[in-house]
VEXPABA-773337 format. One record per residue (C-alpha): y, z, x; residue in three letters; residue number from 0. Coordinates in steps of 0.1 Angstrom, whole numbers, plus 2048, in hexadecimal, padded with zeros to 3 digits. Example, Ala and Ser with C-alpha at 12.3 -4.5 7.8 and 13.67 -1.06 7.14 Angstrom:
    c2    c3    c1   type   seq
   7D3   84E   87B    ALA     0
   7F5   847   889    SER     1
***
This chain:
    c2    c3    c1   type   seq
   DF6   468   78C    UNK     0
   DD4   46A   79E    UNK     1
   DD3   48F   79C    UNK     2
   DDA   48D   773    UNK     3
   DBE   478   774    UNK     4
   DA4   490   781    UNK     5
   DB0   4AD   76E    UNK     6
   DAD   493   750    UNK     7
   D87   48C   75B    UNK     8
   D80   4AE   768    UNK     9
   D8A   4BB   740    UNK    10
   D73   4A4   732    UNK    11
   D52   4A8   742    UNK    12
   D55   4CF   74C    UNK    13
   D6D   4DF   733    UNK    14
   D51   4FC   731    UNK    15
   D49   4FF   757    UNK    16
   D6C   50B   75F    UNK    17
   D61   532   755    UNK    18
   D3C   532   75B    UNK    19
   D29   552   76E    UNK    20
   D1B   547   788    UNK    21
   D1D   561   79D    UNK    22
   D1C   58A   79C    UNK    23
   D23   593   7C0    UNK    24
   D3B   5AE   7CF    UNK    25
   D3C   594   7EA    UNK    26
   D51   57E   7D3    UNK    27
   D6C   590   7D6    UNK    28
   D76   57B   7F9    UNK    29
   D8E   55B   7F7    UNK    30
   D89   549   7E0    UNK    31
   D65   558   7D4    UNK    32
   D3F   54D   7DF    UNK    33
   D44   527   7EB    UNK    34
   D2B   516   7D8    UNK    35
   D15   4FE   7EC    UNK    36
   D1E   4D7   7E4    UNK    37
   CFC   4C4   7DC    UNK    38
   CE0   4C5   7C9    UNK    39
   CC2   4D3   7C1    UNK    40
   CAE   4BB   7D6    UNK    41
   CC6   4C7   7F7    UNK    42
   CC3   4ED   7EA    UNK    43
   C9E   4E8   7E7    UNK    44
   C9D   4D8   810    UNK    45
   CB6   4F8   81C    UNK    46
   CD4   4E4   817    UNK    47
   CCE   4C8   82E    UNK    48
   CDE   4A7   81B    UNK    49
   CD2   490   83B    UNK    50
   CBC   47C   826    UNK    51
   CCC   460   810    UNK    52
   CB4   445   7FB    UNK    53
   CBA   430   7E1    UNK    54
   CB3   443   7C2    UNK    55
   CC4   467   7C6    UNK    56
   CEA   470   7C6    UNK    57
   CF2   485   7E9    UNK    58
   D0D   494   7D9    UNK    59
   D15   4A4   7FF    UNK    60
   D19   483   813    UNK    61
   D2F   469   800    UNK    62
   D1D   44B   81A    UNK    63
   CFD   454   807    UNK    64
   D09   444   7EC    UNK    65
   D04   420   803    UNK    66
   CE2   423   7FC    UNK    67
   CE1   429   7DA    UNK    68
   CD1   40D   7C1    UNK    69
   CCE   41B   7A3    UNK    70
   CEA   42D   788    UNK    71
   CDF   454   790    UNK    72
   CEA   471   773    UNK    73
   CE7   492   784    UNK    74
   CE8   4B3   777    UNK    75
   CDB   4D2   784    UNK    76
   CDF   4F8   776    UNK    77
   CD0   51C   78A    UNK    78
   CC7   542   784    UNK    79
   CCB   55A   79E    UNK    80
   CC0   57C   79F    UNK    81
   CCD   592   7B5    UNK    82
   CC7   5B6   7C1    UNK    83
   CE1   5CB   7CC    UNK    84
   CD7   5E8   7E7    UNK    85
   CF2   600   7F3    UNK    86
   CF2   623   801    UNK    87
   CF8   62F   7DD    UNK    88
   CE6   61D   7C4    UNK    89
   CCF   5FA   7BF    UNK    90
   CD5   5E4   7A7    UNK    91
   CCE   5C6   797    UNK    92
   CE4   5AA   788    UNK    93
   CE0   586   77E    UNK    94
   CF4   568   77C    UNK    95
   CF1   543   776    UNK    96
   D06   524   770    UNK    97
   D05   4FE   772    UNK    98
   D06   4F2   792    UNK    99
   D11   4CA   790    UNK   100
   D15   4AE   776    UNK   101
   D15   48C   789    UNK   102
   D13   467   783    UNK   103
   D0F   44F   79B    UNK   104
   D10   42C   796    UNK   105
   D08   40E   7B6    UNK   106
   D1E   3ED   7B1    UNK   107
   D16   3CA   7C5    UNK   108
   D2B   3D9   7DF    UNK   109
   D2F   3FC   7DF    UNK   110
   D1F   41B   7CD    UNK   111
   D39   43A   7BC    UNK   112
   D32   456   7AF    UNK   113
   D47   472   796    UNK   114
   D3F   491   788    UNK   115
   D45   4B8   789    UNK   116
   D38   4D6   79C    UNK   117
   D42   4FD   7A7    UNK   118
   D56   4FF   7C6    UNK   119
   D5B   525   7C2    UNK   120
   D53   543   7AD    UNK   121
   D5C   566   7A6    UNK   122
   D4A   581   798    UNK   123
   D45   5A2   7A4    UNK   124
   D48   5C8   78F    UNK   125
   D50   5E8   7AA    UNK   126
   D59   60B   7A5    UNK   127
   D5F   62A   7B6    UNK   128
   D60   64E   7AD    UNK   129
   D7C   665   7BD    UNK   130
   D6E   686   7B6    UNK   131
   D87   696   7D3    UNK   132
   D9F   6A0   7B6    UNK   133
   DA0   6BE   798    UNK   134
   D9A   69D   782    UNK   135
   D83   683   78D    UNK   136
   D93   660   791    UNK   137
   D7E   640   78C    UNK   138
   D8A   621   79B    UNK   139
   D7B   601   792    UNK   140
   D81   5DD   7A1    UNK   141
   D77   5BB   787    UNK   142
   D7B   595   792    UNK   143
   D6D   578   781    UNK   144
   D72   552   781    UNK   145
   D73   535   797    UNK   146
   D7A   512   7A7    UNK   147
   D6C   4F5   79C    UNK   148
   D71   4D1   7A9    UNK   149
   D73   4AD   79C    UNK   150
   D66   496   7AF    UNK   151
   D69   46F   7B7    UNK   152
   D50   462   7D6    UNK   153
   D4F   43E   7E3    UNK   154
   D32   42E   7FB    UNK   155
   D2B   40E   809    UNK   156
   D16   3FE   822    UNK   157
   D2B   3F2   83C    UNK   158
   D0D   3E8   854    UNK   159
   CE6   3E7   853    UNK   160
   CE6   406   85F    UNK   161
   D05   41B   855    UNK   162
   D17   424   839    UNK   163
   D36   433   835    UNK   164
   D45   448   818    UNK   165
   D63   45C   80B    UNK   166
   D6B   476   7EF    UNK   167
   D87   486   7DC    UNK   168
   D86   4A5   7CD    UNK   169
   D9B   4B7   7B4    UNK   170
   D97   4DB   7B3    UNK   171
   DA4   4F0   795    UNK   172
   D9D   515   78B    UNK   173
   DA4   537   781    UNK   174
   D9F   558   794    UNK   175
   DA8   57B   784    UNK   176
   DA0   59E   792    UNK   177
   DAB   5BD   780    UNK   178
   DAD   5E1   796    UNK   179
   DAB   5FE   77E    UNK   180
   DAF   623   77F    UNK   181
   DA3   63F   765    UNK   182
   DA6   663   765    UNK   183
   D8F   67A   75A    UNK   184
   D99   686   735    UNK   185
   DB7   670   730    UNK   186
   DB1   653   71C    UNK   187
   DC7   633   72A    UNK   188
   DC3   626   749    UNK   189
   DD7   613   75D    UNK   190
   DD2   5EE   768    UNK   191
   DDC   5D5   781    UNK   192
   DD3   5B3   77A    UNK   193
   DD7   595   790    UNK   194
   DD3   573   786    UNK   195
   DCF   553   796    UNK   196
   DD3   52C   78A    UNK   197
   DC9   513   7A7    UNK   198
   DCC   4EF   7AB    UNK   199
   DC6   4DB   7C6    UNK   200
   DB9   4B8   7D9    UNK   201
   DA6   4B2   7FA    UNK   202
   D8C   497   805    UNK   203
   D73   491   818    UNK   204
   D63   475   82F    UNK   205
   D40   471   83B    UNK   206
   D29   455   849    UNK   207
   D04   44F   846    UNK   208
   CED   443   865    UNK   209
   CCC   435   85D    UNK   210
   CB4   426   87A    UNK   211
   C94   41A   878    UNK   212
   C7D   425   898    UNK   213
   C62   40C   88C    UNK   214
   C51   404   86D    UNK   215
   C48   423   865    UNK   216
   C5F   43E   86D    UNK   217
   C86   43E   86D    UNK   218
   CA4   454   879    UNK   219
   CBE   460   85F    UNK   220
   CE0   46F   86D    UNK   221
   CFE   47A   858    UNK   222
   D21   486   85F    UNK   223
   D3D   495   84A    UNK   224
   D62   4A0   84F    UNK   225
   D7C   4B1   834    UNK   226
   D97   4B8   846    UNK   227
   DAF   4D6   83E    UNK   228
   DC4   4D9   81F    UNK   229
   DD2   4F3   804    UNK   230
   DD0   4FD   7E4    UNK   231
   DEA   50B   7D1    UNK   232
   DE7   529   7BB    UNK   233
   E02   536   7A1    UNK   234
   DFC   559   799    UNK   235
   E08   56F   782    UNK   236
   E04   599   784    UNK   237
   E06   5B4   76A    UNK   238
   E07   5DB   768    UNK   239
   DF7   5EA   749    UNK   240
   DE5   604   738    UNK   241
   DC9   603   71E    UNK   242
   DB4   61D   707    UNK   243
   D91   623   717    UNK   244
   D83   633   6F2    UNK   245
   D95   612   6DD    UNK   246
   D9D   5F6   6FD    UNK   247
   DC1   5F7   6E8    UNK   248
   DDC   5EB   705    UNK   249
   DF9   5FE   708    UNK   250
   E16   5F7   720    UNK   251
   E17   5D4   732    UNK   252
   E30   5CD   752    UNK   253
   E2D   5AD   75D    UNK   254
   E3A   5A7   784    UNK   255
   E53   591   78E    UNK   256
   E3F   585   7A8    UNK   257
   E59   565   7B2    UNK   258
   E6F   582   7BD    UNK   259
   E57   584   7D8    UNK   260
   E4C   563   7DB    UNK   261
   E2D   566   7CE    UNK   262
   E2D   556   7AB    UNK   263
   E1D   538   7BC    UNK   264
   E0D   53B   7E3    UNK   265
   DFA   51E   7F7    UNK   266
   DD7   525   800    UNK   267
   DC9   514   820    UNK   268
   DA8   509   81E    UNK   269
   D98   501   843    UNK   270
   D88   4DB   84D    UNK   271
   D67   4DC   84C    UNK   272
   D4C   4C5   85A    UNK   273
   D24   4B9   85D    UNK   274
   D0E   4AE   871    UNK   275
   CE7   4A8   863    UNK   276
   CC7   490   879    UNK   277
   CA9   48B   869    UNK   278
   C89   479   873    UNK   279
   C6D   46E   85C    UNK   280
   C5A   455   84B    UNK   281
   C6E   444   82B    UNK   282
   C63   454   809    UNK   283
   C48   466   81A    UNK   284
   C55   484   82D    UNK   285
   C73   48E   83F    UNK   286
   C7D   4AC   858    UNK   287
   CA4   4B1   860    UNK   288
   CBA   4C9   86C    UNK   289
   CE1   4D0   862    UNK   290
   CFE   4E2   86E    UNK   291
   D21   4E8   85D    UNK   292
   D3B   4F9   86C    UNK   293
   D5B   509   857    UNK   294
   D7C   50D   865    UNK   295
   D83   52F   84B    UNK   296
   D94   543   862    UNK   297
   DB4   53D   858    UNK   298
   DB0   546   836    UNK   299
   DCE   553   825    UNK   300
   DD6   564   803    UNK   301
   DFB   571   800    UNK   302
   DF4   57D   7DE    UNK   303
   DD4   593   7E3    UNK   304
   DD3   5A2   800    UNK   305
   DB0   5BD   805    UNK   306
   DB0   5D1   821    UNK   307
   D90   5D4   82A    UNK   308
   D86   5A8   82A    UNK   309
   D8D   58F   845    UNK   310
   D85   56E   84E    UNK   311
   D77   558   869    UNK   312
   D64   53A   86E    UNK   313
   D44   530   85A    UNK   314
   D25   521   864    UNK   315
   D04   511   853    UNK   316
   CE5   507   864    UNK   317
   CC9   4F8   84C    UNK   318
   CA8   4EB   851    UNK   319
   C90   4DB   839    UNK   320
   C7E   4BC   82B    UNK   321
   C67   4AF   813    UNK   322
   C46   49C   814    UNK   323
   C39   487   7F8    UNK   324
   C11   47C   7F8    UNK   325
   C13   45B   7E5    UNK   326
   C36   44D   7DE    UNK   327
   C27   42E   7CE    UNK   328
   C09   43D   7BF    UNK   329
   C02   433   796    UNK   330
   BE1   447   793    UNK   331
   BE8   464   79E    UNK   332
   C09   479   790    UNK   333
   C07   495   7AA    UNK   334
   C06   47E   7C8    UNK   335
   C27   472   7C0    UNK   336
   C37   496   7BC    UNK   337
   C51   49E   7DB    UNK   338
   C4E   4C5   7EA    UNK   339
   C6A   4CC   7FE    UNK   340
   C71   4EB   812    UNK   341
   C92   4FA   827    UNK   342
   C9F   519   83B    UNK   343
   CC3   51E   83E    UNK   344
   CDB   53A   850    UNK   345
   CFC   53F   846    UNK   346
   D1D   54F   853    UNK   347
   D34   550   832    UNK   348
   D54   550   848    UNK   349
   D5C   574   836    UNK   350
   D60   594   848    UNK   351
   D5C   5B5   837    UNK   352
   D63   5D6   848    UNK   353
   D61   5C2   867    UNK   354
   D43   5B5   85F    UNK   355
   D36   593   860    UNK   356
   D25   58A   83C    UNK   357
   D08   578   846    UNK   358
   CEF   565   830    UNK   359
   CC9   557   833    UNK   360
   CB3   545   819    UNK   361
   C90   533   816    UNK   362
   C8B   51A   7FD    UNK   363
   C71   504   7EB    UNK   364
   C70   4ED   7D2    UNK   365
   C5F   4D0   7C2    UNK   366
   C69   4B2   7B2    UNK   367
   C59   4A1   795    UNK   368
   C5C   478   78E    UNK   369
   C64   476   767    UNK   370
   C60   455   758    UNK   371
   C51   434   767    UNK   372
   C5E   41B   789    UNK   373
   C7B   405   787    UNK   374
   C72   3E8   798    UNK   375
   C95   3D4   7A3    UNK   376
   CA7   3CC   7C0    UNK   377
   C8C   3D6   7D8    UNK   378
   C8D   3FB   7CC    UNK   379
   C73   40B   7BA    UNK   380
   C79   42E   7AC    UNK   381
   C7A   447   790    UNK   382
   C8E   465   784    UNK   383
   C81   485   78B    UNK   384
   C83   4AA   782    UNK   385
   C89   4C0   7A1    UNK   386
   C7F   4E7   79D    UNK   387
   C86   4FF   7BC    UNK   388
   C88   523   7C3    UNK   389
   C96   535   7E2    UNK   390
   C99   557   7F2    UNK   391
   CB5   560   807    UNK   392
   CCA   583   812    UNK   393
   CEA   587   818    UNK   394
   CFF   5A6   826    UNK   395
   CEE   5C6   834    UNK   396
   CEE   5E8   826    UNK   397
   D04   5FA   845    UNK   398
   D2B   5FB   847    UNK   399
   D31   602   827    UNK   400
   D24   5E1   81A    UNK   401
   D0D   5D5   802    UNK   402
   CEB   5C5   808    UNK   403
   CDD   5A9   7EF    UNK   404
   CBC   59A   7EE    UNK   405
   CB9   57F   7D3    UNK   406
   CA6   565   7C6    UNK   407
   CAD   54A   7B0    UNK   408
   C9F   527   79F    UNK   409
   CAE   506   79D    UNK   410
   CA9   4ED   787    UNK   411
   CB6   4C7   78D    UNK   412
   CAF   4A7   77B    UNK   413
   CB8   484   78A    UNK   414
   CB5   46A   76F    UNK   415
   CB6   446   77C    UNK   416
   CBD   421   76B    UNK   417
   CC6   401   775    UNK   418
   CEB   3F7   769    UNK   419
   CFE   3D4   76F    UNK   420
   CDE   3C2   776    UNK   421
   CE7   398   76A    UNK   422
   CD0   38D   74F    UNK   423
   CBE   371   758    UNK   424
   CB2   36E   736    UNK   425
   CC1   369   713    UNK   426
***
């Protein structure tokens, strides 16, 4: 029943995110695609640290950030990425973009929750080689598109002063096709293989939220998360056919009887994961913090595609950022009460290609923007804000065989705040 209900919720506020392009790497073409990173664009802006939790932002990372939440949050955030593509035989360049999270989070008298929709995965990548070996030259070209996207449901409450705990259930749900294709020189139809994949699937995660004060001033944050291993399940289907190149008119189809070979529907194991993020700094004034996540991918398993040339192993993050903010409180002055937040983060996807690790590294900036006036309730003062970064990154190198990429790529968030289930005192 609980599972019919998140597909139910997961139709209703994402029905159009289920095919977006929001990616154009060969690299997709790993797992289950790029693994999109789970925040916002306030953590993106920071290098993915999600240490920090206050009372007027979503952390859609740590569920226990929602025990400090005191306002109803709607979050939303979208990107474009550009992306240059250098090889030993040709540079190119391709874009992309999608939405990256719809959110609302709404704080009760004793706990906060939070629901919404974001990217787990996508796939999108276009390759081709020529085989010129032959009388007749032979192209060979390689599509995939799609994705996995989840639903999600977070709670978090304060349990003490100082710590609060959290949990969250996701359900994922997605499609993944790739087509391998082969032409001949001077003969019109090709011939196809298309794979096709439908996959469903729960998991959870669990996290708690530290947060000490030193002294009046300054204060220690400390977070920790844990999603412990699980599957998804894919049901495939596979086809043979041919098709016109001068009119795209399909000739012949086979379809496979892939349950002959127990294939028709395969379990995908998808590694535990956790987090561990400290921060020091002064509250709504500045913050430094470091993160680390580690992956457990290298058991990663598809029966049904099988490449030759791609492993797996474990994945790593480190990120480091903050933000500083010159007047929180400030009513004169607009600017002062602008956040700038910065991060550095180095990556090791947890994909192997030609026995190569596929490595990644980014720089990021970013500012965010208060929109609207204070709320002044409950002790918390705040506002809703517009949050604008960029960042720079590489990933892959251009030896092996393999493709470098050098991108960069803008994010835009909002964070719109009100106060919800406040007792009139009036009538």
């Amino acid at each position: 029943m609980l599972k019919k209900v998140l597909f139910s919720i997961s139709l209703l506020i994402s029905g159009y995110s289920i095919a977006q392009n929001s990616t154009a790497s060969p690299y997709s073409l790993g797992g289950l695609g790029d693994v999109t990173f789970r925040g916002n664009a306030i953590n993106r802006m920071m290098g993915g640290i999600s240490v920090y939790a206050d009372s007027i932002h979503a952390n859609l990372n740590n569920p226990a950030s929602l025990g400090e939440l005191k306002l109803t949050t709607f979050s939303v955030g979208v990107h474009y990425r550009n992306t240059q593509l250098i090889s030993d035989a040709t540079n190119e360049d391709v874009a992309s973009g999608s939405l990256d999270y719809i959110a609302v989070s709404i704080p009760t008298k004793h706990f906060s929750f939070s629901f919404g929709v974001m990217p787990f995965s996508s796939v999108g990548y276009q390759l081709q080689s020529l085989d010129d070996t032959n009388e007749q030259n032979i192209l060979n070209r390689y599509e995939g598109k799609g994705g996995v996207n989840k639903t999600f449901i977070s709670v978090g409450l304060k349990v003490f002063k100082f710590l609060n705990i959290g949990g969250t259930l996701n359900f994922n749900f997605g499609s993944i096709s790739s087509d391998a294709s082969r032409q001949e020189e001077n003969v019109d139809f090709g011939t196809f293989l298309r794979n096709s994949s439908q996959i469903r699937g729960i998991d959870y995660q669990l996290g708690a939220h530290l947060k000490v004060p030193l002294s009046k001033k300054f204060s220690i944050d400390a977070f920790a998360t844990f999603s412990p291993e699980h599957s998804l399940t894919s049901e495939n289907e596979q086809s043979f056919f041919t098709r016109s190149v001068s009119t795209q008119t399909v000739g012949t189809v086979i379809e496979v009887d892939l349950a002959d070979q127990n294939l028709d529907k395969v379990d995908l194991t998808i590694g535990s994961k956790y987090e561990l993020g400290l921060g020091f700094g002064q509250d709504k004034k500045w913050l430094l913090g470091a993160q680390y996540t580690a992956i457990n991918s290298g058991n990663f398993q598809n029966d049904f595609i099988q490449l030759n040339n791609v492993s797996y192993e474990n994945g790593s993050r480190l990120s480091v950022g903050g933000y500083f903010i010159p007047n929180y409180s400030s009513i004169t002055n607009y600017w002062k009460r602008m956040a700038f937040r910065a991060g550095f983060r180095q990556e090791i996807s947890g994909i192997m290609i030609n026995n190569t690790s596929l490595e990644e590294t980014g720089i990021s900036f970013g500012v965010s923007l208060p929109l609207g006036g204070y709320y002044s309730a409950a002790n918390v003062a705040g506002y809703s804000s517009l949050n604008i970064g960029f960042e720079l990154g590489k990933r892959g190198v251009n030896t092996n065989g393999l493709i470098e990429e050098n991108y960069w790529s803008i994010r835009v968030g909002a964070s719109l705040n009100d106060l919800w289930f406040i007792k009139r005192k009036y009538n």
